[in-house]
C-alpha positions in Angstrom: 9.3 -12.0 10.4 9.6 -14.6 7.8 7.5 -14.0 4.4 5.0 -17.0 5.2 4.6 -15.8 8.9 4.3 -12.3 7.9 1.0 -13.4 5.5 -0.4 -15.8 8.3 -0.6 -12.4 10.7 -2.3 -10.8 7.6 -5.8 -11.4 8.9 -8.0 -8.5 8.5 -9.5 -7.6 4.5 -7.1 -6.6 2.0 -7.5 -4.4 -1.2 -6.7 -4.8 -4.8 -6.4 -1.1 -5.6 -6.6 0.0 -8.9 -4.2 2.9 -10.0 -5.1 5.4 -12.1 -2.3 7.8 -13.8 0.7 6.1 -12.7 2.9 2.8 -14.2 2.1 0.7 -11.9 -1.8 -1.1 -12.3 -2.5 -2.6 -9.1 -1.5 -2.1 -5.7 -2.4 -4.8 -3.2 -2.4 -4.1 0.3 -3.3 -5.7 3.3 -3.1 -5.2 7.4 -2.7 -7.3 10.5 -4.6 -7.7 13.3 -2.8 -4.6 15.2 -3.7 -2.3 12.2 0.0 -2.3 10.4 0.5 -3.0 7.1 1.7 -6.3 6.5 1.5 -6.8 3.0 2.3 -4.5 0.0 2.7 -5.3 -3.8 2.9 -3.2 -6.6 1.6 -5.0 -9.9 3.9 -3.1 -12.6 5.6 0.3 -11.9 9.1 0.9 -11.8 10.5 -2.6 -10.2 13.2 -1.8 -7.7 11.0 1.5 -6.7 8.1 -0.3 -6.2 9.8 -3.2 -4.2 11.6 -0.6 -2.1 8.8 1.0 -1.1 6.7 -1.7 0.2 9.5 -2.9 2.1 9.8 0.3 3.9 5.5 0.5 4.7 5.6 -3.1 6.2 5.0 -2.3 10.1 4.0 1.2 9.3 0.2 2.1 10.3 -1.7 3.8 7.4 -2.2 7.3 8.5 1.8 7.2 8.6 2.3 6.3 5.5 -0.3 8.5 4.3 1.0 11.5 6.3 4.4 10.7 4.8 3.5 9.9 0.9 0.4 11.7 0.6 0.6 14.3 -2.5 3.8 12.7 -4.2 4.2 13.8 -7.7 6.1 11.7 -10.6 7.6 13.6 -12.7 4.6 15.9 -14.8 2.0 13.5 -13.7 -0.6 14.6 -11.0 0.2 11.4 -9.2 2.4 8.9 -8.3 2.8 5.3 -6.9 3.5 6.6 -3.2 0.5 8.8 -3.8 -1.8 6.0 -5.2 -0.4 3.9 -2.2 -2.5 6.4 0.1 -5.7 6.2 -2.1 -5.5 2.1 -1.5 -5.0 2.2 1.9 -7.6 4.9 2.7 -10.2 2.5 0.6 -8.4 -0.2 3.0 -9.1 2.0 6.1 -12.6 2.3 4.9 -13.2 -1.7 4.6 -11.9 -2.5 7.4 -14.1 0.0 9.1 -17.4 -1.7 7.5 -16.2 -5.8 9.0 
């Protein structure tokens, strides 16, 4: 699925998730009509990382992701960006439960 297509299925609400404790200062993350992720973009972080792992979420369904990533460490830090990926889409779950 091209880029432009892939943003045209991107219909339901998407987040602008604030991180806290990792590199990265922004996650934004949005789903499709089917529930999938369809969109994910780290704003700062560790580039190819970051780019990498959105690629391989696109398609995914949140509770896989989160199942998969959930608890992630970086290094000494509590956290991480796979980690703060599941705290953006479970406030994304929790939007698109209130439309």
């Amino acid at each position: 699925m091209s880029e432009i297509s892939q943003q045209q299925a991107c219909q339901r609400p998407e987040v602008l998730y604030k991180t806290r404790g990792t590199c990265s200062q922004f996650i934004q993350v949005a789903l499709d009509e089917d529930g999938r992720i369809c969109q994910c973009h780290f704003h700062g972080g560790c580039d190819g990382n970051t780019k990498g792992l959105s690629r391989l979420v696109i398609g995914m369904k949140p509770q896989e992701v989160i199942s998969r990533l959930d608890g992630i460490r970086c290094g000494s830090k509590s956290t991480s960006c796979p980690d703060q990926l599941c705290r953006a889409l479970e406030q994304l779950n929790r939007t698109a439960q209130e439309d």
